[in-house]
C-alpha positions in Angstrom: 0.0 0.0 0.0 3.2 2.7 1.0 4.5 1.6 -1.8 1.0 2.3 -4.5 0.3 6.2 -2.4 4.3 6.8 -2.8 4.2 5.9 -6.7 0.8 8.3 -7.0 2.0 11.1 -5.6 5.1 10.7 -7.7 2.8 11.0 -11.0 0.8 14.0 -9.5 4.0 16.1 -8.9 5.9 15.0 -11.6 7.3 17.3 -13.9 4.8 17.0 -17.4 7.8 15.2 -19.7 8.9 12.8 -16.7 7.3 9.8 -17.7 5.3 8.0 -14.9 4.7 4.8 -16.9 1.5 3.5 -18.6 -0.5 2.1 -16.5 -3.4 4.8 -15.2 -1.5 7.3 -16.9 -4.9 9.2 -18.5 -6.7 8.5 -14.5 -3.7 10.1 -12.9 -3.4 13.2 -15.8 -0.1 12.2 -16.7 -0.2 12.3 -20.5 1.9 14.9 -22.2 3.7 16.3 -25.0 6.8 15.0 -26.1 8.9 15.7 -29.3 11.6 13.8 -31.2 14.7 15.2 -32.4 15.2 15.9 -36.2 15.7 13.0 -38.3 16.7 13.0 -41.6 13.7 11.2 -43.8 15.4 11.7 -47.6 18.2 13.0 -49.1 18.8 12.9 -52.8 19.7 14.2 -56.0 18.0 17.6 -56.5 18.5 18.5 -60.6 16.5 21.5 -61.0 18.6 22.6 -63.9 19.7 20.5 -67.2 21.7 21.7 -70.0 19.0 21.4 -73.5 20.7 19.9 -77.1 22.1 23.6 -77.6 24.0 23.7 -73.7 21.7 26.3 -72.4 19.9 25.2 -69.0 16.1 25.0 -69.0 14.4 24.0 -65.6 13.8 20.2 -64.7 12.0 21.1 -61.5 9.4 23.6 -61.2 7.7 23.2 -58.2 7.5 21.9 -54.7 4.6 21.0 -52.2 5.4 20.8 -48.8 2.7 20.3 -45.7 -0.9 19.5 -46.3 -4.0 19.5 -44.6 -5.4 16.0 -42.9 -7.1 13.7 -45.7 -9.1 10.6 -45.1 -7.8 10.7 -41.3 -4.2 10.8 -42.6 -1.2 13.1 -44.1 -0.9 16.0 -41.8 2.0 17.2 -40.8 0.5 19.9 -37.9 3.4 21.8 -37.2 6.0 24.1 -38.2 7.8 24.4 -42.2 11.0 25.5 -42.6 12.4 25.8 -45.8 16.4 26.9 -45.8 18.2 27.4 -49.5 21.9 27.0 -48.3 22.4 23.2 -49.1 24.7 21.8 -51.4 24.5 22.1 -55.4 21.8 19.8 -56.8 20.8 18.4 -53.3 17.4 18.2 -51.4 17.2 17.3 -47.5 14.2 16.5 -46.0 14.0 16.4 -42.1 11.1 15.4 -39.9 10.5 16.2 -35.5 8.1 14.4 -34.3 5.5 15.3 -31.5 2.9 13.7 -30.2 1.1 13.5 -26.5 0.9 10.8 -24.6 1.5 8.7 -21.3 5.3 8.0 -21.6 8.0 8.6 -23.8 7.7 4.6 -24.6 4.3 5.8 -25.7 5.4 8.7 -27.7 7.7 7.1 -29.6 5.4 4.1 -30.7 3.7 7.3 -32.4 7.2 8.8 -33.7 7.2 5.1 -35.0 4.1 5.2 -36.7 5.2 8.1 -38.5 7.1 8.5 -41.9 7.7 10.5 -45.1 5.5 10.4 -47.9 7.3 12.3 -51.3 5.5 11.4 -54.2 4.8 13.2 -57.7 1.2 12.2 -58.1 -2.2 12.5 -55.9 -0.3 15.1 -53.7 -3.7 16.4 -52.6 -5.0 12.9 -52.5 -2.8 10.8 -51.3 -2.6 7.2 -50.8 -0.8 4.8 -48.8 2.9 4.6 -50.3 2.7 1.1 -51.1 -0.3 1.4 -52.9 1.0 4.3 -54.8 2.8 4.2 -58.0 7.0 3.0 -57.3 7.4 5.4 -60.4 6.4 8.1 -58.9 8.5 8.1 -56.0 10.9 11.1 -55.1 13.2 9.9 -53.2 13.5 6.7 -55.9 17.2 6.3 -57.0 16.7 8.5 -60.2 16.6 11.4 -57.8 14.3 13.7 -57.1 10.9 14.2 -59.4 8.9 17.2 -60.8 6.2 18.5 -58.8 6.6 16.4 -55.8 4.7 16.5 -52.7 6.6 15.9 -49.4 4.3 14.8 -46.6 3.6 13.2 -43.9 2.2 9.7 -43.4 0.5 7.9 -40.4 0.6 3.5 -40.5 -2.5 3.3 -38.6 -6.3 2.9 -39.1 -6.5 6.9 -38.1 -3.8 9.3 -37.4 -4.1 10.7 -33.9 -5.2 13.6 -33.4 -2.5 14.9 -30.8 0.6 13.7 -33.2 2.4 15.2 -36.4 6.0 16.4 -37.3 7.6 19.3 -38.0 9.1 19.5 -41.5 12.9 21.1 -42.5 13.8 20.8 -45.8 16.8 22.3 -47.1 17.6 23.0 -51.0 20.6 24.7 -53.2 21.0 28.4 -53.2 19.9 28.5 -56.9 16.4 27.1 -56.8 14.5 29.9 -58.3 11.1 27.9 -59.2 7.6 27.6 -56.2 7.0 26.5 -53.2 4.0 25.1 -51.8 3.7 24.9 -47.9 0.4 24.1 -46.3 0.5 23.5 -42.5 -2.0 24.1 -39.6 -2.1 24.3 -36.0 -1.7 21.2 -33.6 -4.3 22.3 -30.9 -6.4 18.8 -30.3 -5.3 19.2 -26.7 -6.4 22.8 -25.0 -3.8 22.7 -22.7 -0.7 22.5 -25.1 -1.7 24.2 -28.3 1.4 23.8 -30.8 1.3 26.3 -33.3 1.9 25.8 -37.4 4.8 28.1 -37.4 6.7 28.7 -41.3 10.0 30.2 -41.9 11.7 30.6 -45.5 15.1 32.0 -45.7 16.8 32.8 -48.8 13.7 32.0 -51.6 15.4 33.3 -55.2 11.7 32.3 -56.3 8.2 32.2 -55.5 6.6 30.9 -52.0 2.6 30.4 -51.1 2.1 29.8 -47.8 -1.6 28.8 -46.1 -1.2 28.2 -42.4 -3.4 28.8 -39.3 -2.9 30.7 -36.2 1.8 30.6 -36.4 4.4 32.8 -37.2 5.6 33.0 -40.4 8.9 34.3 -41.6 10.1 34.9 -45.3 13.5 36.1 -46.5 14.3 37.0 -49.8 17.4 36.4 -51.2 19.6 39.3 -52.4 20.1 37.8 -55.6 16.4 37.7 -56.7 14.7 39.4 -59.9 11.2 40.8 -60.2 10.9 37.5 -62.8 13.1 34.6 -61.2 11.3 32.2 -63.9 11.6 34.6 -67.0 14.4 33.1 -69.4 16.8 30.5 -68.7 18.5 29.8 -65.6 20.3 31.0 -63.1 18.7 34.4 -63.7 19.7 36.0 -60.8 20.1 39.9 -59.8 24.1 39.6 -60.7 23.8 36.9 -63.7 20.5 37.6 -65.2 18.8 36.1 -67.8 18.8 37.4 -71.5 15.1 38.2 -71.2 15.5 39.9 -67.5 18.6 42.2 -69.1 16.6 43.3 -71.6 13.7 44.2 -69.5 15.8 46.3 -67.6 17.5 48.0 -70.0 14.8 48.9 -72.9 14.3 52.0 -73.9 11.4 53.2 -76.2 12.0 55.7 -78.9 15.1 56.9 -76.3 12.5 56.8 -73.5 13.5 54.9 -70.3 11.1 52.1 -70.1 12.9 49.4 -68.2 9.8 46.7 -68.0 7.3 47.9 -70.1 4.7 45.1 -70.9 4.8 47.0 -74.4 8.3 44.9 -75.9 9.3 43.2 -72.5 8.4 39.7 -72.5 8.5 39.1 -69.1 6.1 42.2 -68.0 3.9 40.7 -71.1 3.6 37.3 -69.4 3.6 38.6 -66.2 6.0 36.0 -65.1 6.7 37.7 -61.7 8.0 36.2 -58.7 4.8 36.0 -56.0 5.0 35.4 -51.9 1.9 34.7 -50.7 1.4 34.3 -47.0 -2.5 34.2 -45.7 -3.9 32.8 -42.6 -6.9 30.7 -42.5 -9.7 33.1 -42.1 -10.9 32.6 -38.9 -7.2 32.5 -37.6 -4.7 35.1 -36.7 -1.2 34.8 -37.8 2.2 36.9 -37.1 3.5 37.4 -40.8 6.5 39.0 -41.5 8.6 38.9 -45.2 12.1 41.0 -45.9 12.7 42.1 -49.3 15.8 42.7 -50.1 17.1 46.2 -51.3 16.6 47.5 -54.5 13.9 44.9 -55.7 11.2 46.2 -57.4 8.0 45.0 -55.0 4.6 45.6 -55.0 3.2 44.4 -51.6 0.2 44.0 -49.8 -0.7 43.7 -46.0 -3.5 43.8 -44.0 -5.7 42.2 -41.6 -8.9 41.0 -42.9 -10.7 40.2 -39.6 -14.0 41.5 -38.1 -11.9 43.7 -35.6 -8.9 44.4 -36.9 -8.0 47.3 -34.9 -5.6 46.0 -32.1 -3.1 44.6 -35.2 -1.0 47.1 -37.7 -0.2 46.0 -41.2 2.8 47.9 -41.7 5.2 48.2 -45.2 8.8 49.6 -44.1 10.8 49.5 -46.9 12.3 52.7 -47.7 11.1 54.3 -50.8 7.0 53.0 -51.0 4.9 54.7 -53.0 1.6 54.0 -51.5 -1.3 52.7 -53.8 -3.6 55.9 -54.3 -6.5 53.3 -55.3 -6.8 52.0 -51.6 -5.2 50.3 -49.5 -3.9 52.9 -47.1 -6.5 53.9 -45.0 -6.3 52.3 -41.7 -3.7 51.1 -39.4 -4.0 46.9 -40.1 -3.6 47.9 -43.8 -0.9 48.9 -46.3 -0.4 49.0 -49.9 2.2 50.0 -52.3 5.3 49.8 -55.0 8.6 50.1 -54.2 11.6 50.6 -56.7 9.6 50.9 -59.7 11.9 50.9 -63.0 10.5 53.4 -64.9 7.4 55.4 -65.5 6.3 52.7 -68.1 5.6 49.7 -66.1 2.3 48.9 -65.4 0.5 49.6 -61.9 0.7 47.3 -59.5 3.5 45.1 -61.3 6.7 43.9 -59.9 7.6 40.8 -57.7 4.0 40.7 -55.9 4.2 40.4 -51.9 1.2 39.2 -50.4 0.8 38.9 -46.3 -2.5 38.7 -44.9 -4.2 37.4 -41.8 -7.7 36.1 -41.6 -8.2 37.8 -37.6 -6.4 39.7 -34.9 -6.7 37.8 -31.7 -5.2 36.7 -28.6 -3.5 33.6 -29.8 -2.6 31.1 -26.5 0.5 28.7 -28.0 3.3 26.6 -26.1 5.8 25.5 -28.8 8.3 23.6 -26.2 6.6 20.8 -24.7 9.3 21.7 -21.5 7.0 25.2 -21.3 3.9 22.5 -20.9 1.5 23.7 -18.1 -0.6 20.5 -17.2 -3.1 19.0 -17.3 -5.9 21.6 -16.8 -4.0 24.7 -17.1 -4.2 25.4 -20.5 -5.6 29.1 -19.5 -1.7 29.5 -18.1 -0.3 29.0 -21.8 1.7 32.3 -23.4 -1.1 34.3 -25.4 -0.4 37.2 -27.8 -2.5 39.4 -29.5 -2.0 37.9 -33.5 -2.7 39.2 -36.9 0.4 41.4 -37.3 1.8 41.7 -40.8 5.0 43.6 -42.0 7.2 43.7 -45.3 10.4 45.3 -44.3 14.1 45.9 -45.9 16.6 44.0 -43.4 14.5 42.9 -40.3 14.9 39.4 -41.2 18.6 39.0 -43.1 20.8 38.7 -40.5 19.2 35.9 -39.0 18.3 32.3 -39.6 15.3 29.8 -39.2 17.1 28.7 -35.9 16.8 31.8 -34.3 13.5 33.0 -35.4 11.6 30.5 -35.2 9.9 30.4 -31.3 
């Protein structure tokens, strides 16, 4: 008997990741979070670039999908995205962390077992198990890495638990200039240790849509991008651009400066500009925040699009914005402009397109370490912020990484 009330009162005062065993775990409240380390899921051959009959490079890859929302009870990844472009030349990596809640760490990790990576080029919105899915199809196969592959997470069980997920990393070359796809969402099944989506992006040359729930999200820019990054033939970069890019930017009309003038520029014609698109669900409120670099011609968008939108700002500080004299401007949560236009002959609005928009401003409750876990109970104790707060800046972001921005 001394022994049974000496083991209960050992559970009740435990510390939430001290594992108290299984047995009565849920009767005593001793199920919490735990979280794996990363683990590298796939690395491979990345060939995003191919030289053509004629030696000129044309693109092999042009888009990537990372994240998704749960389908038939599976495939959701539920927590944060992080996307870093400093990896070696013609390489992908893709990491996973595991989380889930439960009565031990023995426990947890028969869910970390449960869970693997899923990278396939087909039914990426609709996926399948991987063994019933095509072997052709698979990107991390040993031909390397596929066109418009999906990277997401898969569940071995009749129903993936609600409480479990992984965080995704995946890191690519420098030179990638095509899109990315991320799609994530909150991990908030359990009230008292609600583990936001959070996405950070450092160092995109290209173009990056992001639909996420109540995180942070973080996107840098890369010094060397062009208002086009997919106009003309690789690398296309601000220091070795492409044929069609250098002409844009040099073309004059009838000895008119017209730098990008959709009149002879092919790339303002197809309106191949680079996009990053970072929205909120809208009945959530998210944190954005994106840093363009100096000197790229922007036009960028902010705002909160809740039903009180008044304790958030929307804010553009990049020096030089012209602010949109259609609308736009009027309130705090809002802001909308062009910055470093190349000449009076562009057309309004055009440029690399910066989108960040949240669907509320609220007070947001999160714990993103499961050591800040308040117990069972308490999840009125978590860390709450008032969310919805967007910003484009010049520098904010730069000097930085994912490691340290990321909370």
């Amino acid at each position: 008997m001394r022994n049974s009330v000496l083991t209960l009162l050992a559970c009740l005062t435990a510390l939430p990741l001290l594992a108290c065993g299984d047995s009565g775990g849920d009767a005593l409240g001793t199920r919490a979070p735990y979280r794996d380390s990363w683990r590298v899921e796939g690395e491979t051959d990345f060939i995003h670039t191919a030289p053509d009959a004629d030696g000129n490079l044309v693109t092999q890859i042009g888009n990537l999908r990372i994240g998704g929302r749960e389908f038939n009870d599976n495939f959701a990844n539920r927590g944060d995205v992080v996307v870093n472009f400093d990896g070696p030349a013609d390489r992908i990596m893709v990491e996973f962390r595991r989380f889930s809640t439960n009565t031990s760490e023995d426990a947890a990790q028969l869910d970390f077992d449960a869970m693997s990576l899923w990278a396939f080029n087909t039914s990426v919105g609709s996926p399948s198990k991987p063994n019933d899915m095509d072997p052709e199809a698979d990107c991390t196969g040993s031909d390397g890495w596929l066109p418009d592959c999906g990277i997401r997470l898969y569940y071995d069980g009749q129903k993936q638990l609600a409480r479990a997920g992984a965080d995704i990393r995946i890191t690519l070359p420098s030179d990638y200039r095509q899109s990315l796809d991320i799609v994530t969402e909150d991990a908030d099944e359990d009230s008292d240790y609600i583990n936001r989506g959070n996405v950070c992006v450092f160092g995109t040359n290209g173009s990056v849509d992001v639909d996420m729930q109540s995180g942070e999200a973080f996107v840098s820019i890369s010094d060397e991008a062009t208002p086009a990054p997919t106009c003309g033939a690789p690398p296309n970069t601000k220091s070795n651009p492409s044929a069609n890019v250098e002409f844009c930017n040099d073309l004059e009309i009838d000895g008119v400066p017209s730098a990008w003038s959709d009149e002879q520029c092919a790339c303002a014609m197809e309106g191949v500009y680079g996009v990053v698109k970072v929205e909120s669900d809208d009945s959530a409120a998210a944190n954005i925040t994106v840093d363009v670099p100096t000197g790229l011609w922007s036009a960028i968008t902010v705002e909160n699009k809740g039903d009180a939108p008044e304790s958030c700002t929307g804010t553009i500080s990049v020096p030089g914005l012209v602010p949109d004299e259609s609308g736009g401007n009027e309130f705090a949560w809002e802001a909308r402009g062009t910055v470093n236009s190349p000449s009076d002959a562009v057309t309004a609005g055009a440029g690399y397109n910066i989108q960040a928009r949240s669907g509320q401003c609220d007070p947001v409750s999160f714990t993103e370490d499961p050591a800040n876990f308040v117990g069972k109970n308490n999840g009125s104790m978590q860390e709450s912020e008032q969310r919805g707060n967007t910003e484009v800046c010049d520098g904010c972001l730069r000097t930085s990484s994912c490691d340290a921005l990321m909370p």
